[in-house]
mmCIF file of the N, C-alpha and C atoms, coordinates in Angstrom:
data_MODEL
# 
_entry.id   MODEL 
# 
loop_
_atom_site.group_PDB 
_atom_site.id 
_atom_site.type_symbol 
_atom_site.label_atom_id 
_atom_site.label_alt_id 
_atom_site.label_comp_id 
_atom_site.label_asym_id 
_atom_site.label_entity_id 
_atom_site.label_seq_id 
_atom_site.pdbx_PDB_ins_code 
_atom_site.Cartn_x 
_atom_site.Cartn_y 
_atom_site.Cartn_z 
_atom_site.occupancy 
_atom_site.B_iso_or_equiv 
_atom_site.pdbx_formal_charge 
_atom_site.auth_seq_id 
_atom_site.auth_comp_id 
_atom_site.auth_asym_id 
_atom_site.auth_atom_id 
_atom_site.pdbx_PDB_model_num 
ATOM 1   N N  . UNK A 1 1  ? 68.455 94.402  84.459  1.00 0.00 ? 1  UNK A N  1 
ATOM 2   C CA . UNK A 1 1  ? 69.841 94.761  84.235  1.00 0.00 ? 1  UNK A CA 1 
ATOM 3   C C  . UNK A 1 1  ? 70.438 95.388  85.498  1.00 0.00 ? 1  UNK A C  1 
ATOM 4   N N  . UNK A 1 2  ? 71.606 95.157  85.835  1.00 0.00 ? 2  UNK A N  1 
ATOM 5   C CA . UNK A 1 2  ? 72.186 95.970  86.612  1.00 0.00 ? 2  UNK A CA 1 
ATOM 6   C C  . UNK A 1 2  ? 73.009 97.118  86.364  1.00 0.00 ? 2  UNK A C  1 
ATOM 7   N N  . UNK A 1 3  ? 72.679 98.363  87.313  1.00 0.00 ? 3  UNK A N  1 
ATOM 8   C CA . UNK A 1 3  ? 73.231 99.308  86.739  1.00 0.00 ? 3  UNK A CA 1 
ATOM 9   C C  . UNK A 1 3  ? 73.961 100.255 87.703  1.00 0.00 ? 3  UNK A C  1 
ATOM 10  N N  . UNK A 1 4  ? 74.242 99.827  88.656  1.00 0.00 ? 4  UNK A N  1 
ATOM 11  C CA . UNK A 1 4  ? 75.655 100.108 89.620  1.00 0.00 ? 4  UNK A CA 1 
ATOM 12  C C  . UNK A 1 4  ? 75.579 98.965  90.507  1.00 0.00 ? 4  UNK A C  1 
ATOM 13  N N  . UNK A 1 5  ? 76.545 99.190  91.609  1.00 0.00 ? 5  UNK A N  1 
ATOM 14  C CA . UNK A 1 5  ? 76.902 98.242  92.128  1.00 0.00 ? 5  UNK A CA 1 
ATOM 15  C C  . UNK A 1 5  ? 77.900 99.215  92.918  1.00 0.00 ? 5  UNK A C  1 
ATOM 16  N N  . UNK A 1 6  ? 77.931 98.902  94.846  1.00 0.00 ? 6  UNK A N  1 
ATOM 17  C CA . UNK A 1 6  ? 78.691 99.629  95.575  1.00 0.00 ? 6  UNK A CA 1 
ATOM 18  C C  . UNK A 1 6  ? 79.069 98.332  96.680  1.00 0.00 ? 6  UNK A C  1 
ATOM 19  N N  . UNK A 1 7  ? 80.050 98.538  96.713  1.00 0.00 ? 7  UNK A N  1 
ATOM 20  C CA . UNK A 1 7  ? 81.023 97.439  97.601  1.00 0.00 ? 7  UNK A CA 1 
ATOM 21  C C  . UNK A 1 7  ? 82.099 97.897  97.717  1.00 0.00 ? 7  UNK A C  1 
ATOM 22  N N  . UNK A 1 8  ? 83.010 96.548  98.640  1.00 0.00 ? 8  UNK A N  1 
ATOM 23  C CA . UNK A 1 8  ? 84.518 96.587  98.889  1.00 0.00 ? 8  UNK A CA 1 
ATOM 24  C C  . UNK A 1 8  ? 84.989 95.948  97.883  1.00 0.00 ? 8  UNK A C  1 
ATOM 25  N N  . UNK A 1 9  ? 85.895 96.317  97.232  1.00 0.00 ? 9  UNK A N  1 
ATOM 26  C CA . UNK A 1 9  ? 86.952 95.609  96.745  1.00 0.00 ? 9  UNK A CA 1 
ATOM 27  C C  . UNK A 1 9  ? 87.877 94.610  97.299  1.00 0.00 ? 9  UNK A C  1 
ATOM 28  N N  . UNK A 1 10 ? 87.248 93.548  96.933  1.00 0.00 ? 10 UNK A N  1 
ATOM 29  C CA . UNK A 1 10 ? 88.208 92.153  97.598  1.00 0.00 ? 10 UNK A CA 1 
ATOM 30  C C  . UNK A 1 10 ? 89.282 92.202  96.534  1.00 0.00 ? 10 UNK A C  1 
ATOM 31  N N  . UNK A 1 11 ? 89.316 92.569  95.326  1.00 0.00 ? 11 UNK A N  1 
ATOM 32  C CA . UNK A 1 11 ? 90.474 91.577  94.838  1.00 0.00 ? 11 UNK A CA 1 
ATOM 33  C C  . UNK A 1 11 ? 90.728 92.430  93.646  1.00 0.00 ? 11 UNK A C  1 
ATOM 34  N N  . UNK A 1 12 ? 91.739 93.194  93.059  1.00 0.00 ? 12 UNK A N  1 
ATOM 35  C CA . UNK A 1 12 ? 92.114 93.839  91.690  1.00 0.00 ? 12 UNK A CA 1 
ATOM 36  C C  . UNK A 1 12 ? 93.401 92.864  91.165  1.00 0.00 ? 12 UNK A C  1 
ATOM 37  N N  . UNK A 1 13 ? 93.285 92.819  89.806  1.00 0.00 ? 13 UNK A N  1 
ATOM 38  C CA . UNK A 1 13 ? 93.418 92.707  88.357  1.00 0.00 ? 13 UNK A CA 1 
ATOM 39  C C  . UNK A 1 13 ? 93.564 93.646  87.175  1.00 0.00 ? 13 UNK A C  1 
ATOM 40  N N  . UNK A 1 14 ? 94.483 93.651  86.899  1.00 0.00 ? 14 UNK A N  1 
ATOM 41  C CA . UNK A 1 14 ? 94.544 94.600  85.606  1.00 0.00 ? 14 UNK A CA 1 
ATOM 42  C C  . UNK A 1 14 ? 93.560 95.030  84.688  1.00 0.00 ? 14 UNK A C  1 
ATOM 43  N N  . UNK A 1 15 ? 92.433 93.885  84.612  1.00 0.00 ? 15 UNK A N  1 
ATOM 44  C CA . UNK A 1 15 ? 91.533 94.081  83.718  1.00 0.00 ? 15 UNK A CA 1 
ATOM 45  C C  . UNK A 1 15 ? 90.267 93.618  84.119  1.00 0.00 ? 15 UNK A C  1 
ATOM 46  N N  . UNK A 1 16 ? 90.106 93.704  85.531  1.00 0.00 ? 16 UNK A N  1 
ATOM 47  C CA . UNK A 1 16 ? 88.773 93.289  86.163  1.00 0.00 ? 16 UNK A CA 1 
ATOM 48  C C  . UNK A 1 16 ? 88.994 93.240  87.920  1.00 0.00 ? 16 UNK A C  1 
ATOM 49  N N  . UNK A 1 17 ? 88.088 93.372  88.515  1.00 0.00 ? 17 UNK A N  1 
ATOM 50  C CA . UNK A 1 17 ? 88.186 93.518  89.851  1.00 0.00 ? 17 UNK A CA 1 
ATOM 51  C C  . UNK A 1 17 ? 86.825 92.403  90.840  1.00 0.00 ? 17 UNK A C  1 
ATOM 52  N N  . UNK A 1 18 ? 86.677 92.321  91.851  1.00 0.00 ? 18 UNK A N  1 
ATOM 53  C CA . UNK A 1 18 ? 86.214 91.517  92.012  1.00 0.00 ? 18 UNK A CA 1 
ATOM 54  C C  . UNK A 1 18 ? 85.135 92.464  93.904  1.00 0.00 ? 18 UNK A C  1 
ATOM 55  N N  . UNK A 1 19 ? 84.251 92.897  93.638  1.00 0.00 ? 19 UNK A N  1 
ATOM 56  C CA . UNK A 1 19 ? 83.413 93.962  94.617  1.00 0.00 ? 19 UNK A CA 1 
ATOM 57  C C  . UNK A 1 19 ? 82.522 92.803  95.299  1.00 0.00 ? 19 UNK A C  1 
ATOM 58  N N  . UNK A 1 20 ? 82.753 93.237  96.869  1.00 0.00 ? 20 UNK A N  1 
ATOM 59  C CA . UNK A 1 20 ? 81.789 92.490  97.569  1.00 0.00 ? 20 UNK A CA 1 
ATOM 60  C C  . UNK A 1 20 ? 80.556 93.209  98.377  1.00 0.00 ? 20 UNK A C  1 
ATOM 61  N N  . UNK A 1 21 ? 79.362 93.213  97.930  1.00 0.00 ? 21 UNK A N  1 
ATOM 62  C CA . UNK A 1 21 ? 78.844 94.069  98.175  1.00 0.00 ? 21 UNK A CA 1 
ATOM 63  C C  . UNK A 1 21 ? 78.361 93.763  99.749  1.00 0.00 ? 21 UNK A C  1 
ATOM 64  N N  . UNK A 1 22 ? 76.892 94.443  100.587 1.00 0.00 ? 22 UNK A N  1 
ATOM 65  C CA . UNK A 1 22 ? 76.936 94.258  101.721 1.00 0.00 ? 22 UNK A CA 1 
ATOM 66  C C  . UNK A 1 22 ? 76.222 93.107  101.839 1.00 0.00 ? 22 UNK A C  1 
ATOM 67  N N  . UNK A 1 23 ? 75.346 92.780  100.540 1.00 0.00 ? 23 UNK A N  1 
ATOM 68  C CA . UNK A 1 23 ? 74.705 91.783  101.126 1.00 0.00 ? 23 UNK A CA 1 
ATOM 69  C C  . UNK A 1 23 ? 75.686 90.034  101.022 1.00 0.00 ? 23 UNK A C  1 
ATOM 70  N N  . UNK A 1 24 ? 76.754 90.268  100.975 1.00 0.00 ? 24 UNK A N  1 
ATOM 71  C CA . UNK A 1 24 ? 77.880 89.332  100.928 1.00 0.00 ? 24 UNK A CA 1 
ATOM 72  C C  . UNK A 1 24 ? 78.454 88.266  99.159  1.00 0.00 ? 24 UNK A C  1 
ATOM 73  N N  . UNK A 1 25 ? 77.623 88.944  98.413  1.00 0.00 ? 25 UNK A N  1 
ATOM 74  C CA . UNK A 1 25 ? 77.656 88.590  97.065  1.00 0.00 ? 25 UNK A CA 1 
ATOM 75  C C  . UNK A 1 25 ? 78.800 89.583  96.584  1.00 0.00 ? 25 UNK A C  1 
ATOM 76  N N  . UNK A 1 26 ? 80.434 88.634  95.806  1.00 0.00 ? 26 UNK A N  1 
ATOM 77  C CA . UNK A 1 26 ? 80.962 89.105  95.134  1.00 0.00 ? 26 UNK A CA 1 
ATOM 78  C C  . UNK A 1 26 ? 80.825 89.362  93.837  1.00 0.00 ? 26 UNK A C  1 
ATOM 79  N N  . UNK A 1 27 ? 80.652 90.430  92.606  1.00 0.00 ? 27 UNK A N  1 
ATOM 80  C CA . UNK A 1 27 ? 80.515 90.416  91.064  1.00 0.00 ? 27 UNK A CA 1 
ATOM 81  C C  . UNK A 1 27 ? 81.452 90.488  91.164  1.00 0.00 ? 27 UNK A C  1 
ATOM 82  N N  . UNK A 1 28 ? 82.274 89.987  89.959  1.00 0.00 ? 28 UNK A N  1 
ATOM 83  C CA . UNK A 1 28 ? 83.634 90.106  89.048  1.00 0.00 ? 28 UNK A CA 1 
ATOM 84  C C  . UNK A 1 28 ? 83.198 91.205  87.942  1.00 0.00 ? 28 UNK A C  1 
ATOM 85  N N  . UNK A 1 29 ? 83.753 92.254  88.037  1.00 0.00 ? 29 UNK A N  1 
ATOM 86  C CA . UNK A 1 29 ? 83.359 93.758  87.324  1.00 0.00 ? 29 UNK A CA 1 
ATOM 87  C C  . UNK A 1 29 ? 84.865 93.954  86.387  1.00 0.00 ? 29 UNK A C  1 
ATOM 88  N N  . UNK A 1 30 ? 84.223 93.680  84.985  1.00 0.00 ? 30 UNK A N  1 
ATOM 89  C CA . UNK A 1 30 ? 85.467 94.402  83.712  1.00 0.00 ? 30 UNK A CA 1 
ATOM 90  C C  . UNK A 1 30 ? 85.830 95.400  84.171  1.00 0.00 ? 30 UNK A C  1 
ATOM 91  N N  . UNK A 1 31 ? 87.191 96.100  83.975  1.00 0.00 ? 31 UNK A N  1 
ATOM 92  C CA . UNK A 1 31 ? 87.174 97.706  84.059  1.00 0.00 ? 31 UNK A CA 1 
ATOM 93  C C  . UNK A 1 31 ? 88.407 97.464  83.292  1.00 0.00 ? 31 UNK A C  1 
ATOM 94  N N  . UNK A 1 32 ? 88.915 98.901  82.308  1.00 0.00 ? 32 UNK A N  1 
ATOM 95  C CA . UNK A 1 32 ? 89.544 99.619  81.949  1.00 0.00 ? 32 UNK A CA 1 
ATOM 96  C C  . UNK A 1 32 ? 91.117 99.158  82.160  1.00 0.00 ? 32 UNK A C  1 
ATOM 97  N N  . UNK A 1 33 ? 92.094 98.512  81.616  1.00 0.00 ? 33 UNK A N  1 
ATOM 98  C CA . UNK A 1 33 ? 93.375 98.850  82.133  1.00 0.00 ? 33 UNK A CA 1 
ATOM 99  C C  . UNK A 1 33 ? 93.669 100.016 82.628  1.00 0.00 ? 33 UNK A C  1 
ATOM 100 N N  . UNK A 1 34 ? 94.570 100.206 83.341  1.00 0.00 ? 34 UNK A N  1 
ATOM 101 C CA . UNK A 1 34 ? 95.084 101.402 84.032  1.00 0.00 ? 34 UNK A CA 1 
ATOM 102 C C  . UNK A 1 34 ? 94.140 102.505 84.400  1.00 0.00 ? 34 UNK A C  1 
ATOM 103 N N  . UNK A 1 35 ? 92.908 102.225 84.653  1.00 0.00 ? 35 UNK A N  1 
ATOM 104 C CA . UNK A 1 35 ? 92.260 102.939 85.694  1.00 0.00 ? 35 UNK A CA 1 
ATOM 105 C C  . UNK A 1 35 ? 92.176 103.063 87.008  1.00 0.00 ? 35 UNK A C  1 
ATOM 106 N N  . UNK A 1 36 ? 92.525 104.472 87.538  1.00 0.00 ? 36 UNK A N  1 
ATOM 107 C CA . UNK A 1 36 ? 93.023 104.025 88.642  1.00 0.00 ? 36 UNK A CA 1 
ATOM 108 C C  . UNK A 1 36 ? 91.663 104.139 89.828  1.00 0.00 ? 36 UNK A C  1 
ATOM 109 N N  . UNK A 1 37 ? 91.490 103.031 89.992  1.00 0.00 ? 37 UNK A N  1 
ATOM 110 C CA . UNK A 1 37 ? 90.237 102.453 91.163  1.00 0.00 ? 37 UNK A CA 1 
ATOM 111 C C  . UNK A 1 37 ? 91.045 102.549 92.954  1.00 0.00 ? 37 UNK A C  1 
ATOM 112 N N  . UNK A 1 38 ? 90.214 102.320 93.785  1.00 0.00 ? 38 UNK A N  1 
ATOM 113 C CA . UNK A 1 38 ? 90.758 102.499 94.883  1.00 0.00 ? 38 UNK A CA 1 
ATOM 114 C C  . UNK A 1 38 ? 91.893 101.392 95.266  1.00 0.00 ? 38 UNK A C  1 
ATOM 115 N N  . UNK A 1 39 ? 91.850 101.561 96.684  1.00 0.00 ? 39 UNK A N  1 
ATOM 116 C CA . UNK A 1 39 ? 92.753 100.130 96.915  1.00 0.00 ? 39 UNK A CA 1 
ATOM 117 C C  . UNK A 1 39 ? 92.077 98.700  97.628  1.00 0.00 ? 39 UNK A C  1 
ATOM 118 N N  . UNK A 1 40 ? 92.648 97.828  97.366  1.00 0.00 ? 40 UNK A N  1 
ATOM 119 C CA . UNK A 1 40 ? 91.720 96.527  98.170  1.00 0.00 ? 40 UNK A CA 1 
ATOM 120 C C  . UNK A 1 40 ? 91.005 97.170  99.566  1.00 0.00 ? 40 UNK A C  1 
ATOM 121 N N  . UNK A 1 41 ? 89.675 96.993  100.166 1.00 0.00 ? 41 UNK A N  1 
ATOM 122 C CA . UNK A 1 41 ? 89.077 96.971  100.901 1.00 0.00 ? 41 UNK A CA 1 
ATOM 123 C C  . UNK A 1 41 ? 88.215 98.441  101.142 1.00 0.00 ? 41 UNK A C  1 
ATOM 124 N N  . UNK A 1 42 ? 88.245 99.293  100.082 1.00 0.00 ? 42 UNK A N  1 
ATOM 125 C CA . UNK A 1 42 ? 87.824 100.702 100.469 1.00 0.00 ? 42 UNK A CA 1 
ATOM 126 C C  . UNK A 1 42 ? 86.837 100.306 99.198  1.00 0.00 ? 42 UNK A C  1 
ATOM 127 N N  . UNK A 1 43 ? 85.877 100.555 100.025 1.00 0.00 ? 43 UNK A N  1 
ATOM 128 C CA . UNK A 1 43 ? 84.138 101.238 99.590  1.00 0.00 ? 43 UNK A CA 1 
ATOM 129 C C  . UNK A 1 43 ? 83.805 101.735 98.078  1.00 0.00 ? 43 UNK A C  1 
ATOM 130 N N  . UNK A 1 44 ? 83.648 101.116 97.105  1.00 0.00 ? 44 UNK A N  1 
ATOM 131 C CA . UNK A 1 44 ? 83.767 101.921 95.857  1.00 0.00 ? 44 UNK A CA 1 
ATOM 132 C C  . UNK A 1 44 ? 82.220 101.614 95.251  1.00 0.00 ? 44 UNK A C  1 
ATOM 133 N N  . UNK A 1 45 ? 81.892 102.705 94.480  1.00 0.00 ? 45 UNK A N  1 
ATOM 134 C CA . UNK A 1 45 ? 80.618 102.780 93.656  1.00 0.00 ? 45 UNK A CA 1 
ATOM 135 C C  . UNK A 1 45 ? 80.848 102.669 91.945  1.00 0.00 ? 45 UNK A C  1 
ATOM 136 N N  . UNK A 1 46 ? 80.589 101.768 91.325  1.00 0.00 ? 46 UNK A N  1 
ATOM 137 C CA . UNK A 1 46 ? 80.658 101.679 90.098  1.00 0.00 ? 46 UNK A CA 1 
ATOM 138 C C  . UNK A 1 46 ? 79.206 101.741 89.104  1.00 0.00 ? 46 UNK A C  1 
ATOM 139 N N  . UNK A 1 47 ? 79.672 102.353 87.917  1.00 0.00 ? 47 UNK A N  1 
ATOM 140 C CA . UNK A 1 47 ? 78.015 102.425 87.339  1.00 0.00 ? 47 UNK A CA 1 
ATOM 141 C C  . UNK A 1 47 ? 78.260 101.136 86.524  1.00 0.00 ? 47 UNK A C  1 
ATOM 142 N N  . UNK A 1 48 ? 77.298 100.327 85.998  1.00 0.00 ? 48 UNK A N  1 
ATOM 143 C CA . UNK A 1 48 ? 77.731 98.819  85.134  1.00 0.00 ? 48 UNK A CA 1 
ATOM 144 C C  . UNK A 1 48 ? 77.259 99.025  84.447  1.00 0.00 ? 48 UNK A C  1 
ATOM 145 N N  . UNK A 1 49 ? 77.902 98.601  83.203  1.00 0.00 ? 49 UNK A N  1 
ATOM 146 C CA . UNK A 1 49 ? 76.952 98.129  81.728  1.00 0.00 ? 49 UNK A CA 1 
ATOM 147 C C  . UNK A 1 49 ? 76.997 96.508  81.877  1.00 0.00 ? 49 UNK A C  1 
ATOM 148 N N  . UNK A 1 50 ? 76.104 96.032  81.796  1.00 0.00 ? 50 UNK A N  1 
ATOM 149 C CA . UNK A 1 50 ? 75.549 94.852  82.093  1.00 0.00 ? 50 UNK A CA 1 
ATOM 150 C C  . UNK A 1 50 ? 75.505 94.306  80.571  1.00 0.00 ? 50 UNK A C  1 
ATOM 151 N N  . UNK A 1 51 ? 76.381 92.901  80.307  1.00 0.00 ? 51 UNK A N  1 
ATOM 152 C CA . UNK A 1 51 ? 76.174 92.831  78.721  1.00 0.00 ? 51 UNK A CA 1 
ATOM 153 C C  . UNK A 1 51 ? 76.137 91.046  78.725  1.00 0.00 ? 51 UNK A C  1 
ATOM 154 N N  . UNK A 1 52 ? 74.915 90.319  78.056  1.00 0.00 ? 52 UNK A N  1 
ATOM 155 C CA . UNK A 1 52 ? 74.522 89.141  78.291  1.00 0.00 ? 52 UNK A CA 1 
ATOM 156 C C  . UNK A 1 52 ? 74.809 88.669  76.831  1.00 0.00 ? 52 UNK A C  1 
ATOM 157 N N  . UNK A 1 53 ? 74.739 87.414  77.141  1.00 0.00 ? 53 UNK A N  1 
ATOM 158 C CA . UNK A 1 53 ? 75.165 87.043  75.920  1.00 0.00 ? 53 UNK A CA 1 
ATOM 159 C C  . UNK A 1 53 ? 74.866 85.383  76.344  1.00 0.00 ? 53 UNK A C  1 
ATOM 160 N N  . UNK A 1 54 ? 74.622 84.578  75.213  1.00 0.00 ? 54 UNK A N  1 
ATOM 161 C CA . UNK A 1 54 ? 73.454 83.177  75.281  1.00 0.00 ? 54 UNK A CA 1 
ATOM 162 C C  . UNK A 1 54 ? 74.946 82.600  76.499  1.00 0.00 ? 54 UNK A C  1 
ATOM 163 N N  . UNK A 1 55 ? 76.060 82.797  76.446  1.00 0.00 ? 55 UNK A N  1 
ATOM 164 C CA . UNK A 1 55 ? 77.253 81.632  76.800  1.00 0.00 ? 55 UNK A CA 1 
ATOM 165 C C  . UNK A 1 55 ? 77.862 82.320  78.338  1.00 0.00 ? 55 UNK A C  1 
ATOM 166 N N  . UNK A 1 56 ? 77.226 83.931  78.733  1.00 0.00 ? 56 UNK A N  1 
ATOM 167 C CA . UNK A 1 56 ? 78.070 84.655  79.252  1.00 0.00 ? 56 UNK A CA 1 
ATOM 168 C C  . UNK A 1 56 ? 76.944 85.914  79.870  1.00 0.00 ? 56 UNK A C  1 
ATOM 169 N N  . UNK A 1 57 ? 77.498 86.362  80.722  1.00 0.00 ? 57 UNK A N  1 
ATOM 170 C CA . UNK A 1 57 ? 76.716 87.400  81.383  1.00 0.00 ? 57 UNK A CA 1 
ATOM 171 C C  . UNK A 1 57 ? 78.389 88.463  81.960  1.00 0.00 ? 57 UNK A C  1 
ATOM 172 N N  . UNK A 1 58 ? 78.501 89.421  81.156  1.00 0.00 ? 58 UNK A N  1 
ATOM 173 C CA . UNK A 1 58 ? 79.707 90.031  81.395  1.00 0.00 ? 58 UNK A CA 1 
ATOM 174 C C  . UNK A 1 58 ? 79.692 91.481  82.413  1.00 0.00 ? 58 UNK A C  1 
ATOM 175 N N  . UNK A 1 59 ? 79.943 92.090  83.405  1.00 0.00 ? 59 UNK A N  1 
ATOM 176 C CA . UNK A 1 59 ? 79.419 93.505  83.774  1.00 0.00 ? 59 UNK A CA 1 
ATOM 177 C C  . UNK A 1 59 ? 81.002 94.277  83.524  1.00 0.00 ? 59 UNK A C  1 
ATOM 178 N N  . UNK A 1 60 ? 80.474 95.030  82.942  1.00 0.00 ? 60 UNK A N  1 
ATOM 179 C CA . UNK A 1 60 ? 81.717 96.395  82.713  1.00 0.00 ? 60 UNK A CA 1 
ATOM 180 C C  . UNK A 1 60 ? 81.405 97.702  83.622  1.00 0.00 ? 60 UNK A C  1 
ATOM 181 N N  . UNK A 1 61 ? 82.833 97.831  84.559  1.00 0.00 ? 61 UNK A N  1 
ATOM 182 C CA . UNK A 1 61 ? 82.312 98.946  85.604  1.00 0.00 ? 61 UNK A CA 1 
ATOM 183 C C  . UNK A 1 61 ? 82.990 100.093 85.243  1.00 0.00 ? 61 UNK A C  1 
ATOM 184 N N  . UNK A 1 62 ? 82.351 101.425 85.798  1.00 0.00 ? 62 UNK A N  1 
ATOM 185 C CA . UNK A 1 62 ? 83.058 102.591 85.510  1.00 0.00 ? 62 UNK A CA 1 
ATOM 186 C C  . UNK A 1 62 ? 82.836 103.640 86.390  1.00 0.00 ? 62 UNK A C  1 
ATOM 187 N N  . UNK A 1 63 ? 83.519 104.361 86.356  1.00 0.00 ? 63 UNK A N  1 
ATOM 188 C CA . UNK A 1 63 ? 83.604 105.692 88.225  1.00 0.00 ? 63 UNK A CA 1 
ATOM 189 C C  . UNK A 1 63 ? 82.356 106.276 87.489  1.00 0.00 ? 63 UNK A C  1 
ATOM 190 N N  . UNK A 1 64 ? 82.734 106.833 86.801  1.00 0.00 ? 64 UNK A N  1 
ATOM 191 C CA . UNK A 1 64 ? 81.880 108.220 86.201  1.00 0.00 ? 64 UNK A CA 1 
ATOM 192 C C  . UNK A 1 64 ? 80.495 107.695 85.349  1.00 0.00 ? 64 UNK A C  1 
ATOM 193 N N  . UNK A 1 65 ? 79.450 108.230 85.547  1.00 0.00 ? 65 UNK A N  1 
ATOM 194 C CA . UNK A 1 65 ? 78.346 107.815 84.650  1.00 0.00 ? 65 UNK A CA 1 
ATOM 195 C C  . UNK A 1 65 ? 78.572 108.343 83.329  1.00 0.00 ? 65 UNK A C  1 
ATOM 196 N N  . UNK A 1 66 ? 79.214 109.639 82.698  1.00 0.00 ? 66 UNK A N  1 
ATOM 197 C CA . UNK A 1 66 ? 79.688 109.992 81.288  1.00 0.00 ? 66 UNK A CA 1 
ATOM 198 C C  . UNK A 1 66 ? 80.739 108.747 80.797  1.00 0.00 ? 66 UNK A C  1 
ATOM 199 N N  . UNK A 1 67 ? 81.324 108.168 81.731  1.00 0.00 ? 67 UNK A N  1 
ATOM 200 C CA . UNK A 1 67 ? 82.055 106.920 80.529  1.00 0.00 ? 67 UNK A CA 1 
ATOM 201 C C  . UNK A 1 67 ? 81.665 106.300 80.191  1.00 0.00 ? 67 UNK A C  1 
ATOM 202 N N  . UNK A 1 68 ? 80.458 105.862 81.461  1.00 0.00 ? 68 UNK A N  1 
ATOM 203 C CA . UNK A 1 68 ? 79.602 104.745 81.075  1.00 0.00 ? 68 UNK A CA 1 
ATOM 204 C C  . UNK A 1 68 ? 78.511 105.337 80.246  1.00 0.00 ? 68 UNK A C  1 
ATOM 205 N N  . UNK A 1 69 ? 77.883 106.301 79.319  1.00 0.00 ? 69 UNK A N  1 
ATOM 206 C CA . UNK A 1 69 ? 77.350 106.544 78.559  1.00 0.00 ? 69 UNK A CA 1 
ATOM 207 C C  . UNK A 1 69 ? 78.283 106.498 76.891  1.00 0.00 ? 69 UNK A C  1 
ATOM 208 N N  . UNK A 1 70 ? 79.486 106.966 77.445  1.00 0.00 ? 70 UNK A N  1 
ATOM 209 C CA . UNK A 1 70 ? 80.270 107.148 75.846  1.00 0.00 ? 70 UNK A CA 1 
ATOM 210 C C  . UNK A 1 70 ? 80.665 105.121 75.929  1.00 0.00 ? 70 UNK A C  1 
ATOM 211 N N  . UNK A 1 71 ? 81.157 105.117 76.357  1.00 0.00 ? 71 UNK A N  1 
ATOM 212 C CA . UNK A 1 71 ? 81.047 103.664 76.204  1.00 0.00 ? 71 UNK A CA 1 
ATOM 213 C C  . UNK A 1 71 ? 79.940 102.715 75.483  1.00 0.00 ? 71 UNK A C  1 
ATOM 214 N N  . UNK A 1 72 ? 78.570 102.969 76.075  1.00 0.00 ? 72 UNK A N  1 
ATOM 215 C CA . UNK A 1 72 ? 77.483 102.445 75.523  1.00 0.00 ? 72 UNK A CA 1 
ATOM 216 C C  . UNK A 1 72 ? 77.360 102.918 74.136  1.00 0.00 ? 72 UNK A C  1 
ATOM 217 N N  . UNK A 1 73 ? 77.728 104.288 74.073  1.00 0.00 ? 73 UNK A N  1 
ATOM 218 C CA . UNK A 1 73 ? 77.615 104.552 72.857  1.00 0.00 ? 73 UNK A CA 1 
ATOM 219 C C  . UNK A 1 73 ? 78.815 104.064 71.652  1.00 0.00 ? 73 UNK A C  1 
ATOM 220 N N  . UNK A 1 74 ? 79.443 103.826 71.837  1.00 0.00 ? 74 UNK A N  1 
ATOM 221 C CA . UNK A 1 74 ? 81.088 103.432 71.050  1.00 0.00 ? 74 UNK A CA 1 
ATOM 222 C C  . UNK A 1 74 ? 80.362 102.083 70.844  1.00 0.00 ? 74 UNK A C  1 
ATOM 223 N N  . UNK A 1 75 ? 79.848 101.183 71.757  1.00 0.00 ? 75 UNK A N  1 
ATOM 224 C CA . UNK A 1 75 ? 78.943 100.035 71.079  1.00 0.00 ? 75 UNK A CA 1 
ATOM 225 C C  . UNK A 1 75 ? 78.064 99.448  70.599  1.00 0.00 ? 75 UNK A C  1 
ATOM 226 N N  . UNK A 1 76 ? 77.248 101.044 70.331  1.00 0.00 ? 76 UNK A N  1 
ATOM 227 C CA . UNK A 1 76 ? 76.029 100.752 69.603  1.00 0.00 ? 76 UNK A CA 1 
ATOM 228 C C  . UNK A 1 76 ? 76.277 101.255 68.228  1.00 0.00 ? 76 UNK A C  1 
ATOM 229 N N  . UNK A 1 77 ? 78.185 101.498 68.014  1.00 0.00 ? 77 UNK A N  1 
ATOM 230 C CA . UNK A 1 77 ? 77.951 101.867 66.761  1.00 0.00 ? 77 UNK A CA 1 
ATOM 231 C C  . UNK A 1 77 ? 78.801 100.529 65.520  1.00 0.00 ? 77 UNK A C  1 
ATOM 232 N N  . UNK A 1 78 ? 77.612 100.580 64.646  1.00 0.00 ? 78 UNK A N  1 
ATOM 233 C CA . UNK A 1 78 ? 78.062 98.808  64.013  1.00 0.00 ? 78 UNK A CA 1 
ATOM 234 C C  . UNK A 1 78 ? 79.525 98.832  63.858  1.00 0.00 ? 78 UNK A C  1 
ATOM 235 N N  . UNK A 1 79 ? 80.099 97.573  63.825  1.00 0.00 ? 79 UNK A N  1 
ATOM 236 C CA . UNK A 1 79 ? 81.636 97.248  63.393  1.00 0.00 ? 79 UNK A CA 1 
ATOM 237 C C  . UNK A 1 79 ? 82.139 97.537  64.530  1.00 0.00 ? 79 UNK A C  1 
ATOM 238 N N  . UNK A 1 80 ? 81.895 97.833  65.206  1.00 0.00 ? 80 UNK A N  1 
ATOM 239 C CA . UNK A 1 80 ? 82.894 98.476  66.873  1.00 0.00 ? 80 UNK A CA 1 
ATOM 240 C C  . UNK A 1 80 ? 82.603 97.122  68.044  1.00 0.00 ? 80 UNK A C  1 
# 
């Protein structure tokens, strides 16, 4: 699983961003509407929840490691 990820930001989206890390591999990273992330080309560290699925391999990024824990948790609870 992956569980951060630190790069430049090539490319923001309202609802996903697109980090190029050093070894020249871009992820496309979910995040948050209106979180406010840096600006194109500045250095950012994200923690990921990494979420697979048979059709899809999705990563959800987040500044803080407490979101990315309440998060995990908001989806381990059934019906959510």
């Amino acid at each position: 699983m992956i569980g951060s990820i630190k790069g430049k930001i090539i490319l923001k989206r309202e609802k996903w961003l697109i980090v190029e890390t050093s070894s020249g591999v871009g992820y496309k990273i979910n995040v948050s509407p209106g979180t406010k992330f840096g600006d194109v080309g500045r250095l950012q560290l994200f923690f990921i929840h990494t979420h697979v699925r048979e059709d899809a391999l999705d990563l959800y990024g987040f500044l803080e490691y407490p979101e990315l824990e309440f998060f995990e948790m908001l989806i381990s609870v059934s019906g959510i």
